[in-house]
FIZALO-576322 format. One record per residue: residue number from 1; x, y, z of N, C-alpha, C, O in turn. Coordinates in Angstrom, 3 decimals. Atoms other than C-alpha are relative to their C-alpha. Example, Ala and Ser with C-alpha at 12.3 -4.5 7.8 and 13.67 -1.06 7.14 Angstrom:
2
{1 {0.890 -1.190 0.000} {12.300 -4.500 7.800} {0.900 1.200 0.000} {1.936 1.181 0.665}}
{2 {-0.820 -1.190 -0.060} {13.670 -1.060 7.140} {-0.770 1.090 0.730} {-0.261 2.198 0.899}}
//
This chain:
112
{1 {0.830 -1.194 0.000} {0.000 0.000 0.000} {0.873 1.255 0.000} {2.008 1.069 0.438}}
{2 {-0.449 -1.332 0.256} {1.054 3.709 -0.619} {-1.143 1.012 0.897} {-2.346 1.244 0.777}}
{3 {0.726 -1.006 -0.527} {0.031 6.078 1.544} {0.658 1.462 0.036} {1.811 1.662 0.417}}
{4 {-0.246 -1.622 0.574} {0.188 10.006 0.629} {-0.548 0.893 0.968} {-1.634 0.631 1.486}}
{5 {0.248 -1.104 -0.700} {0.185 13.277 2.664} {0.697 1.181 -0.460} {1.621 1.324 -1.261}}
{6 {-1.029 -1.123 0.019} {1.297 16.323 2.828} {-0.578 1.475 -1.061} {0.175 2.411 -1.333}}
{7 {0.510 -0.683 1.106} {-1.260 18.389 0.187} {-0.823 1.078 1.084} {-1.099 1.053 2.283}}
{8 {0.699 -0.992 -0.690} {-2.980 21.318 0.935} {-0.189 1.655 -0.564} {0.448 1.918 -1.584}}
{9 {0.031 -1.180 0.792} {-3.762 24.905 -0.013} {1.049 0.775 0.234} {1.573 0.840 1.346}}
{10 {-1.128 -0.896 0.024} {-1.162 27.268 -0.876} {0.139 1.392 -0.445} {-0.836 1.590 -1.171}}
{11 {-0.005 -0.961 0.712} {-0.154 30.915 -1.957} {0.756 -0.233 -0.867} {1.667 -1.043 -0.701}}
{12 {-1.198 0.315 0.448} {1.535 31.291 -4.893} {1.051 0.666 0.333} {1.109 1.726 0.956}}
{13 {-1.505 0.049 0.081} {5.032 31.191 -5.121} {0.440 -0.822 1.509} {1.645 -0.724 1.741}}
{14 {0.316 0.705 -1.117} {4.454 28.968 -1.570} {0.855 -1.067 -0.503} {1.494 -1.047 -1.555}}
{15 {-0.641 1.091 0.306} {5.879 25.632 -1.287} {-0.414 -0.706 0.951} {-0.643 -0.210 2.054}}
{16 {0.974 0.588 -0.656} {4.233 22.353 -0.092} {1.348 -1.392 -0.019} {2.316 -1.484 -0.774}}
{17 {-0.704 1.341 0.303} {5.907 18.807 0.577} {-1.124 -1.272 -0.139} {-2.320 -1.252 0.151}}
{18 {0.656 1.001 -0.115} {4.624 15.860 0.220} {0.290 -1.339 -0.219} {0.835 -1.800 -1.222}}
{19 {-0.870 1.286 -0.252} {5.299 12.473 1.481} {-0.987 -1.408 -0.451} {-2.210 -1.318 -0.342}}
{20 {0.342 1.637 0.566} {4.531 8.303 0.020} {0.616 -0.712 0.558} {1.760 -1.084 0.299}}
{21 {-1.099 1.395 -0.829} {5.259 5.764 2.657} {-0.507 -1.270 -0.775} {-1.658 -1.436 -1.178}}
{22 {0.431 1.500 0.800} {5.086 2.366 0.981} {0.129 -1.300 0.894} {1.276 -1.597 1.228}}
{23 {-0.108 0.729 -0.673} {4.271 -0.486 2.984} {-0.720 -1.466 -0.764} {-1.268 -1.382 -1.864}}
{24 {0.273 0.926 0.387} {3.378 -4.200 2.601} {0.669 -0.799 -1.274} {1.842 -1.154 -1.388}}
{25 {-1.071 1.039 1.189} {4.094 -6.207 -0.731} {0.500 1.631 -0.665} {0.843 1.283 -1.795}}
{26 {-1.051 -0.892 0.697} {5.783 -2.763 -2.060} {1.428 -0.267 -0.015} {2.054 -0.085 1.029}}
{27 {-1.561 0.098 -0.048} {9.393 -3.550 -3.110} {0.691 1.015 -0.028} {0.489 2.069 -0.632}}
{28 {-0.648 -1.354 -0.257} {11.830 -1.579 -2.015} {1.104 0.343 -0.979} {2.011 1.102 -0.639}}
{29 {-0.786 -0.330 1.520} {13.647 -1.600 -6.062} {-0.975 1.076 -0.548} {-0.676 2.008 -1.295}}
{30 {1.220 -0.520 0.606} {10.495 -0.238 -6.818} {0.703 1.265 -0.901} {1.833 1.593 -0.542}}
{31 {0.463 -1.336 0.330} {10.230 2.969 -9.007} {-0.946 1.046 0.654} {-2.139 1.054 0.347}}
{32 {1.780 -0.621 -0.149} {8.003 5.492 -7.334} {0.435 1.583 -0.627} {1.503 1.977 -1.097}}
{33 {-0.238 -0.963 -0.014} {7.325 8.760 -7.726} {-1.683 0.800 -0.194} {-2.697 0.381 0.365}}
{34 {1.196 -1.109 0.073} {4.480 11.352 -8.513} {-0.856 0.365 -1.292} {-0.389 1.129 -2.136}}
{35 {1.253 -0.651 1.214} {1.262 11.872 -11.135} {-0.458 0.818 0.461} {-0.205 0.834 1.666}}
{36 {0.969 -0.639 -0.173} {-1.297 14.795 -11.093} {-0.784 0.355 -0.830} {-0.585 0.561 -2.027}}
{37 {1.057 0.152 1.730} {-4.340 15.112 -12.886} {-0.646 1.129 0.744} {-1.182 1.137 1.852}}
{38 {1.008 -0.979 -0.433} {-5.754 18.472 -12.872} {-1.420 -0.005 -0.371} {-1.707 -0.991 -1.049}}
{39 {1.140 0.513 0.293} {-9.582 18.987 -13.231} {-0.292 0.625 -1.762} {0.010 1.609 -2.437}}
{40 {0.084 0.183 1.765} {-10.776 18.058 -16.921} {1.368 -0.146 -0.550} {1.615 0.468 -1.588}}
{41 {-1.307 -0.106 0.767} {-7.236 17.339 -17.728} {0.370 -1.648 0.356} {-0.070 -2.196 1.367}}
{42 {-0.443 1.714 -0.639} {-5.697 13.405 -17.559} {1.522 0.055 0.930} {2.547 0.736 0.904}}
{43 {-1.161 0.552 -0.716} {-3.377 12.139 -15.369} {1.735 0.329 -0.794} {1.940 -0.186 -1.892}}
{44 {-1.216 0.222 0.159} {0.561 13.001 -15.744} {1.080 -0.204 0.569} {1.272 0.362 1.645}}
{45 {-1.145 -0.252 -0.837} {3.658 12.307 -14.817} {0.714 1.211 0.296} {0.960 2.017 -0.602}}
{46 {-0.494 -0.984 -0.815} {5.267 14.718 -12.355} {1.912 -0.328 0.116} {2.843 0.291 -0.400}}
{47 {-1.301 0.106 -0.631} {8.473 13.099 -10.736} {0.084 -1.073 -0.526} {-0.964 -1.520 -0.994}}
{48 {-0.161 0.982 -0.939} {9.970 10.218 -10.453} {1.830 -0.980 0.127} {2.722 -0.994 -0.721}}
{49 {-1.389 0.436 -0.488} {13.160 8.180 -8.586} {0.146 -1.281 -0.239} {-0.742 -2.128 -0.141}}
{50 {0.118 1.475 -0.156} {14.610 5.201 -9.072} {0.555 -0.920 1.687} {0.900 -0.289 2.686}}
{51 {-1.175 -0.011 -1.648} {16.313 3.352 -5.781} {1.103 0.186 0.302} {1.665 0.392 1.378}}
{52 {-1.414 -1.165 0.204} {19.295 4.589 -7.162} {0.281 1.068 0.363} {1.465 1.296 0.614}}
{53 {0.005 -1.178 0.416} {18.465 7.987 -7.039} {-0.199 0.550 -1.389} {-0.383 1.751 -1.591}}
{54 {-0.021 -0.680 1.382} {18.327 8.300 -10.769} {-1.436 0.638 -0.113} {-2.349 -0.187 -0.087}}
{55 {0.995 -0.422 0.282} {15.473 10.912 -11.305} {-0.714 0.631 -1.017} {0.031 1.377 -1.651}}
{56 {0.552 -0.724 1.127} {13.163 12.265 -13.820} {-1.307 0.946 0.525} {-2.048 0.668 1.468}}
{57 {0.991 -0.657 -0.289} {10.776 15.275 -14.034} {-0.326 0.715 -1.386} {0.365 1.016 -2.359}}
{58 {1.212 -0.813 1.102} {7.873 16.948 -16.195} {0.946 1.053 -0.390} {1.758 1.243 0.515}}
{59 {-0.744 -1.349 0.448} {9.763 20.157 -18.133} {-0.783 1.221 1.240} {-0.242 1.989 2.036}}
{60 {0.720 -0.902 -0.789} {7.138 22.076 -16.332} {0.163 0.284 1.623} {-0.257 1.271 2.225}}
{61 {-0.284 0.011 -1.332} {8.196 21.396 -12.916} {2.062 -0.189 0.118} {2.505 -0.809 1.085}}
{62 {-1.306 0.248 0.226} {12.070 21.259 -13.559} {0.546 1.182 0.790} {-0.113 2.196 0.557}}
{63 {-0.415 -1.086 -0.654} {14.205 23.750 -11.100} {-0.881 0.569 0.816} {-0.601 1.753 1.003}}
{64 {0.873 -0.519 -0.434} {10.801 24.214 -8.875} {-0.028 -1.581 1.108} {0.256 -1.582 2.306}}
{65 {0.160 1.247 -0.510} {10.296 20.463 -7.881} {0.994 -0.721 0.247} {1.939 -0.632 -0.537}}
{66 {-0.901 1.064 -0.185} {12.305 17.686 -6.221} {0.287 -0.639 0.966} {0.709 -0.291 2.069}}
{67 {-0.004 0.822 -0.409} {12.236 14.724 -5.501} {1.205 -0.963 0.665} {2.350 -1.292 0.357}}
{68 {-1.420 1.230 -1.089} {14.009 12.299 -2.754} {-1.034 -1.214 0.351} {-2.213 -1.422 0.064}}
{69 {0.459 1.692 -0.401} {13.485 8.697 -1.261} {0.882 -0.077 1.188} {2.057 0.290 1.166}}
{70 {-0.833 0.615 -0.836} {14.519 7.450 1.943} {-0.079 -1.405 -0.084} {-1.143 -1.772 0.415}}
{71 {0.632 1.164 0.050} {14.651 3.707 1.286} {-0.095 -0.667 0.884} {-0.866 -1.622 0.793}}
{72 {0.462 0.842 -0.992} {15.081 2.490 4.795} {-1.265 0.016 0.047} {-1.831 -1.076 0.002}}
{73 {1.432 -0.438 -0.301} {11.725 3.942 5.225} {-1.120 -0.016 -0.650} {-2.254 0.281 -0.273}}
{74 {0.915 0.320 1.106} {10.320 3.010 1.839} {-0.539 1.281 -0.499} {-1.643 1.055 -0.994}}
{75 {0.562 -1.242 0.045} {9.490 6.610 1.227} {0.496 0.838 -0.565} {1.706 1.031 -0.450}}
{76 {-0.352 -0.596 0.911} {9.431 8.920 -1.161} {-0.691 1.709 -0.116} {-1.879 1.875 -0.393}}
{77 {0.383 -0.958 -0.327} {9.241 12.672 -0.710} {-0.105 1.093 -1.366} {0.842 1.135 -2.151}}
{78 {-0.379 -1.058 1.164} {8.309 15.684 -3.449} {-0.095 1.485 0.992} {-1.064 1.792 1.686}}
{79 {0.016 -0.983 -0.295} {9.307 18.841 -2.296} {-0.491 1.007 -1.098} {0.271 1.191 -2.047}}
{80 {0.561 -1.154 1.005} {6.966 21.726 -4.366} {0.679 1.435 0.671} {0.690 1.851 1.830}}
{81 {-0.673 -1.803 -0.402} {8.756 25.397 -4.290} {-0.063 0.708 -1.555} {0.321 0.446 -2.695}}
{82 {0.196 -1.424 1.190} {7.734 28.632 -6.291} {-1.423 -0.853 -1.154} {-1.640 -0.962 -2.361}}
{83 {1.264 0.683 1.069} {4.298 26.605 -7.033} {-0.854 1.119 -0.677} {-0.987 2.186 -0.078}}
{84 {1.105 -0.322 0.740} {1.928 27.912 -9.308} {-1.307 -0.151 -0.435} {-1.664 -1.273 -0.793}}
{85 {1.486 0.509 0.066} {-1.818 28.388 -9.852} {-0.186 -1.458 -1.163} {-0.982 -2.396 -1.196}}
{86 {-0.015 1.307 1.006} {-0.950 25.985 -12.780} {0.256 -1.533 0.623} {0.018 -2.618 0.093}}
{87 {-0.759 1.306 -0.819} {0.555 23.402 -10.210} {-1.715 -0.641 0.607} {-1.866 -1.843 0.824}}
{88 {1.019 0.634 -0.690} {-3.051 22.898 -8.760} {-1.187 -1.310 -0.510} {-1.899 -1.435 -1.506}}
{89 {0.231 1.382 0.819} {-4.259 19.417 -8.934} {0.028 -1.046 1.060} {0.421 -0.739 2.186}}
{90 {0.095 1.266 -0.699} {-4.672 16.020 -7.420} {1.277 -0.479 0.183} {1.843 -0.215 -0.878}}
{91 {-1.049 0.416 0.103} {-1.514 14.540 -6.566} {-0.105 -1.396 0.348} {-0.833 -1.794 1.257}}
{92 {0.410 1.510 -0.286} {-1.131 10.704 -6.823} {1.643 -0.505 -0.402} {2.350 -0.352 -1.398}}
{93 {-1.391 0.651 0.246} {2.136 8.684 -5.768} {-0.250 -1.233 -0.699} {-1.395 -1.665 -0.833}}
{94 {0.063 1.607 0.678} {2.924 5.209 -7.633} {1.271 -0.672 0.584} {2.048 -0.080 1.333}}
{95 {-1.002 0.731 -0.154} {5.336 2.556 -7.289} {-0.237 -0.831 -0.800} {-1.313 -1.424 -0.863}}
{96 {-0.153 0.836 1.295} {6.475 0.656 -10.328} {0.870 -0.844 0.132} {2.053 -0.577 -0.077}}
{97 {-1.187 1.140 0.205} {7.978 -2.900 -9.907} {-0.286 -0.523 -1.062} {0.090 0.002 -2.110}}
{98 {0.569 0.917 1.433} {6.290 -5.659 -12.398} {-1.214 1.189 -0.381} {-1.088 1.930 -1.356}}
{99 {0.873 -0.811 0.223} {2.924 -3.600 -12.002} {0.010 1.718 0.652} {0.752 2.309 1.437}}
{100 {0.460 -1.902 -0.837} {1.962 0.183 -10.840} {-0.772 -0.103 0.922} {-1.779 -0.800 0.802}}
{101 {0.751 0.271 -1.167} {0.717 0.462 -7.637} {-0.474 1.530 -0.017} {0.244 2.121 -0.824}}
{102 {0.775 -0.877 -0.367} {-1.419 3.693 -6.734} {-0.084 0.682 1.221} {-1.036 0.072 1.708}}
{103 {0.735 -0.024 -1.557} {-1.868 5.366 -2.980} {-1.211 1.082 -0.663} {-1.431 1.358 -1.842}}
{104 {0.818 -1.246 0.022} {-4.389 8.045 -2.751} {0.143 1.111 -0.293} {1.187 1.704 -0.021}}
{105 {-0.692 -1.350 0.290} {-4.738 11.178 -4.075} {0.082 1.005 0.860} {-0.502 0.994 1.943}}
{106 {-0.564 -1.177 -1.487} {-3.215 14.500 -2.222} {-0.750 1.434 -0.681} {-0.324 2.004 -1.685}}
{107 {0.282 -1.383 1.093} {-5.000 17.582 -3.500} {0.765 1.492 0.403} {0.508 2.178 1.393}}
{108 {-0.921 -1.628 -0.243} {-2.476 20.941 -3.735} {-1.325 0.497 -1.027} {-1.955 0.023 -1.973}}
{109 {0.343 -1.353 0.530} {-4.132 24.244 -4.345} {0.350 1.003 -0.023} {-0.088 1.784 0.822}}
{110 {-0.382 -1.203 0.024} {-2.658 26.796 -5.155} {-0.494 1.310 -0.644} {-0.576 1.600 -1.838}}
{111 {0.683 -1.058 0.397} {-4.184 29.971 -4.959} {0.289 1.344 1.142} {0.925 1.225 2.189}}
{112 {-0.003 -1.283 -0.860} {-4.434 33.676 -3.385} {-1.302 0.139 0.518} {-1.578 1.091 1.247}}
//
């Protein structure tokens, strides 16, 4: 299971974190990292780490966003800074071994 926190309303240019503890059959090779699907818009990728550290991110969030993992702890953190009304959206962690796993979504808002 994936469980997500850390969302919430913001001003812009604010900055939010938000944490994915992974517990149970989650492997700890896994891939995880971060989707958000704003409203009327589909699901995209945001972040994401490997257990390496090797990371990838959206152009749109590049030099604003970033992502870490602690793997004792199975957990995978996105730090948001200098968000934008554009940033506002559902946030949904994954973890990718054979299949994609899902936790819940986190909703950031960013607004004045």
């Amino acid at each position: 299971q994936l469980q997500a926190s850390g969302g919430g309303l913001v001003q812009p240019g604010g900055s939010l974190r938000l944490s994915c503890a992974a517990s149970g059959s989650i492997a700890r090779g896994s891939v995880m990292g971060w989707y958000c699907q704003a409203p009327g818009k589909q699901r995209e990728l945001v972040t994401s780490i490997s257990s390496g550290g090797a990371t990838n991110y959206a152009d749109s969030v590049k030099g604003r966003f970033t992502i870490s993992r602690d793997n004792a702890k199975n957990t995978v953190y996105l730090q948001m800074n200098s968000l934008e009304p554009e940033d506002t959206a559902v946030y949904y962690c994954f973890a990718l071994w054979v299949t994609k796993t899902w936790g819940q979504g986190t909703l950031v808002t960013v607004s004045s």
